[in-house]
N, C-alpha and C positions, 0 to 999 in steps of 0.2 A: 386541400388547404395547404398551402404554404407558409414554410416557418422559414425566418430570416434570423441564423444561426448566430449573427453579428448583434441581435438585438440584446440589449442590455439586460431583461430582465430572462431573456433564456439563457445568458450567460450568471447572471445571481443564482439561477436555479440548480442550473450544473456545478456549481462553487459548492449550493448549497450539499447536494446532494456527495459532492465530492468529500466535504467534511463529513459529514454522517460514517460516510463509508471509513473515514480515517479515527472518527470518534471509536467505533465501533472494532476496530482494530486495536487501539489502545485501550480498550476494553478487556478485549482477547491476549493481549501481552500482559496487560497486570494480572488475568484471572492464571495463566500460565505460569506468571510468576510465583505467584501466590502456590499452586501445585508445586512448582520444583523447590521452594526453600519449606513446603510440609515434605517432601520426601527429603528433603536435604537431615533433619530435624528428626523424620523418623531411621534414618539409619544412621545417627548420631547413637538414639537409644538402641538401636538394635546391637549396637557394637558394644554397649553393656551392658545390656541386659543379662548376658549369659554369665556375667561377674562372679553373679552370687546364686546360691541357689535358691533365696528368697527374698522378696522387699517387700518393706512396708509400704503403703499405699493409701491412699483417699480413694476408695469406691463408690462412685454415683449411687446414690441410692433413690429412685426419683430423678425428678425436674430441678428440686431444689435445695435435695439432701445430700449430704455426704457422711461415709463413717468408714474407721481403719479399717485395712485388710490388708492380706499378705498374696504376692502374688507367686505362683509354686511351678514349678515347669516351665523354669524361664525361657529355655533353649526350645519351646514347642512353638511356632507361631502357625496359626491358622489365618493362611493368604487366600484373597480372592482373587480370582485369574480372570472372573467378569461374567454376567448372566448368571450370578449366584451361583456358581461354582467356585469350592474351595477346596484347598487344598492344606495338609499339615507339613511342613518345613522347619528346617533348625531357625536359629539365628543371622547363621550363615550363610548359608542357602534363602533368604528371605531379604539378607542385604544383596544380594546380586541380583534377585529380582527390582527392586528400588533402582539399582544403578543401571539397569536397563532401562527402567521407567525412566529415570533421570533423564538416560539419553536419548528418549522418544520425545519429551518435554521441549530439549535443547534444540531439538530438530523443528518443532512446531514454531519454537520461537524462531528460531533463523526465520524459516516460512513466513513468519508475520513479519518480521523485522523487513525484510525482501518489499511483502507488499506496500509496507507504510511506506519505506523508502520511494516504492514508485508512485505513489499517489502524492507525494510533499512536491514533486516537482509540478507533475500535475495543475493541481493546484494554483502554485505561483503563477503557471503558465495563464490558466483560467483568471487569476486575477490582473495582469498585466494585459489581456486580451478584452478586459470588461474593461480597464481605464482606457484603453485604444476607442474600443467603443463610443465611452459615452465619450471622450475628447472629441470623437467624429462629428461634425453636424451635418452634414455634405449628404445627397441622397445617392443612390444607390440605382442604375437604370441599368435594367439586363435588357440586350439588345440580340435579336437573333444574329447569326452570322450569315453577312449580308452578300455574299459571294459563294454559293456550293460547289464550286468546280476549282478556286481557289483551293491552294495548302500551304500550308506552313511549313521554312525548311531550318533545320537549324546547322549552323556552320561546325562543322568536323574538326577543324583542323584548333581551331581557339573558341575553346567551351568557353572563354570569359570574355568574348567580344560581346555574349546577350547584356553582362552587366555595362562595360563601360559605354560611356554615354557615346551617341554618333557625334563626327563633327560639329555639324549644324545644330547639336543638342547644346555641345559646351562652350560654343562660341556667342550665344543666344545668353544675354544676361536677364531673362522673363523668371523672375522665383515663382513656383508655385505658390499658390492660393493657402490659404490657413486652412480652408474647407476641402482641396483636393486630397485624398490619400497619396502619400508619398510613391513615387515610380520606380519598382525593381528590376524591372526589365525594359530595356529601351525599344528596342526596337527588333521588329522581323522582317527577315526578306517572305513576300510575299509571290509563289511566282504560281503561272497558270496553267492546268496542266492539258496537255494537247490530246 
């Protein structure tokens, strides 16, 4: 089965599928965000906690309760390192763990930031190749290559003679067709080989 890459509605798909992938990305950049300003926030408190040797407090009590309480051993915090292991640490030692974590976070975002950046262009590209598209109405005939002993040579010495038109091209005032796709390359020497 053959798929014609130039078809409009395989190009809506690939858009589609493009946005998803970049929805999904900016998914990943808020929930990240969301991580580094609660770390930002918890080593805001960690930096006073150790102030005092007691605070008063609201303790959850429940889903929907709360009642005072003091909290005592400020300078103790019980950190999790991950896979439910913990560990007891000062204050201080517990804010460098954060700021590590911080700069794993910062990392992840660059990371994402990278990928959004390459799918935005993406994209544009994807949609500027779907209005070439449907602008097209002209069909499309692949032709085998009708000469196998024939090859194509291209010239050495001026890479840019493929672009400019041949004489007989510019001297010919014939405009292409509304339905022909526009001609990027003029012409090749064709020659035979012995």
């Amino acid at each position: 089965m053959k798929y014609n890459i130039m078809d409009p509605t395989n190009l809506s798909r690939l858009k589609e599928e493009q946005e998803k992938v970049l929805a999904s990305t900016d998914e990943k950049i808020e929930q990240w965000q969301k991580f580094k300003t609660d770390y930002k926030a918890l080593k805001d408190r960690l930096k006073t906690l150790p102030d005092k040797v007691t605070h008063d407090v609201m303790v959850p009590f429940g889903s929907l309760a709360f009642m005072p309480g003091k909290l005592v051993h400020t300078n103790e915090i019980m950190v999790l390192l991950g896979d439910n292991w913990f560990v007891e640490r000062s204050a201080k030692q517990a804010a460098a763990i954060v700021d590590r974590r911080i700069k794993s976070v910062n990392t992840e975002l660059e990371a994402l930031q990278k990928q959004r950046s390459l799918f935005e262009p993406r994209i544009d590209f994807t949609s500027e190749l779907q209005q070439d598209a449907e602008a097209f109405t002209g069909t499309i005939v692949e032709k085998p290559f009708e000469n196998p002993t024939a090859s194509i040579s291209f010239p050495t010495e001026n890479p840019t003679a493929l672009i400019e038109p041949s004489p007989t091209e510019s001297s010919s005032s014939v405009t292409p067709s509304q339905n022909e796709p526009p001609k990027r390359v003029s012409k090749f020497k064709v020659q035979r080989q012995n």
